[in-house]
C-alpha positions in Angstrom: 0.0 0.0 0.0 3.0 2.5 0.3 3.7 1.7 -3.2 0.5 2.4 -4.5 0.2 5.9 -2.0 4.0 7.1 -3.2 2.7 6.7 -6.9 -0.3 8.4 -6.3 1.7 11.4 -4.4 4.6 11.3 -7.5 1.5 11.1 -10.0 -0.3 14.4 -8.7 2.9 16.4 -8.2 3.6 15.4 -11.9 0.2 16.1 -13.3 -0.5 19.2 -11.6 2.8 20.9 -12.5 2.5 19.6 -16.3 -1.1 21.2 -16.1 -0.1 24.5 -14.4 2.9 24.8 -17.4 0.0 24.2 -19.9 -2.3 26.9 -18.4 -0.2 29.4 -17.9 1.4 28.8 -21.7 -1.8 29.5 -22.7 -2.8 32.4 -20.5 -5.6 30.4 -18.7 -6.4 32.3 -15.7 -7.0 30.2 -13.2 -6.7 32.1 -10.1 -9.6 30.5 -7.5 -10.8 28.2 -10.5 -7.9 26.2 -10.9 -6.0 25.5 -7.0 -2.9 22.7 -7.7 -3.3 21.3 -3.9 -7.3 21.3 -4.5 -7.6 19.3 -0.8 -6.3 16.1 -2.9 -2.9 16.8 -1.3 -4.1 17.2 2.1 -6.5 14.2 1.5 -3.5 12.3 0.7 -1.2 13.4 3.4 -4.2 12.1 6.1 -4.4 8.8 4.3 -0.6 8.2 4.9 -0.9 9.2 8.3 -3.6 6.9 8.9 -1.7 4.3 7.2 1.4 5.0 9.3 -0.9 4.9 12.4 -3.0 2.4 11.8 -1.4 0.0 8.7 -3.2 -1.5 5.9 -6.8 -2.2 5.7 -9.6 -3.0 3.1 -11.2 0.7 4.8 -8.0 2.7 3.8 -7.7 1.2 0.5 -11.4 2.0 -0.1 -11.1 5.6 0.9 -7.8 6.0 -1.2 -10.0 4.5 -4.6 -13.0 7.2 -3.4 -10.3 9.6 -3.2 -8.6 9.4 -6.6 -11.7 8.6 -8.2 -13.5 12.4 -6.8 -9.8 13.6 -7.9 -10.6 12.5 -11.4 -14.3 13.6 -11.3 -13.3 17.2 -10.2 -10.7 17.5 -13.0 -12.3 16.1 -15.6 -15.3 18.4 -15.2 -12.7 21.5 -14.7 -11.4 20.6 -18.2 -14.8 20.4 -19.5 -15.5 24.1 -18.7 -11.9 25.2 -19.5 -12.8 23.7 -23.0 -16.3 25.5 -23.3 -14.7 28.8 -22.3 -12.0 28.6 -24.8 
């Protein structure tokens, strides 16, 4: 389960800077719209606490899956209406 948290962590960071680059190339402005820790960050950092706390468990796992999946709800609605406003 660290694996899979670490990937998630290296993913986001990756993603959100390669996102950022693009916006900004294109002179999106996405001050308040667009926030690169959106809570996913802090959702993640509590997940590893708990999993340092606590271990492994079928509930953590769950709530990481719930987690990621919002993650990609959230963003692929925000490119939705970046794509409508262009």
């Amino acid at each position: 389960m660290e694996d899979a948290m670490a990937f998630m962590r290296n993913y986001a960071e990756e993603h959100f800077q390669t996102e950022v680059a693009f916006m900004r190339k294109h002179e999106y402005r996405f001050e308040g719209a667009f926030n690169p820790s959106c809570g996913f960050f802090r959702k993640l950092d509590e997940l590893e606490n708990d999993l340092m706390m606590f271990g492994p468990s079928q509930a953590l796992a769950d709530r990481a899956l719930d987690i990621t999946q919002d993650w990609f709800i959230d963003i692929s609605l925000m490119k939705i209406c970046c794509i409508r406003c262009m």
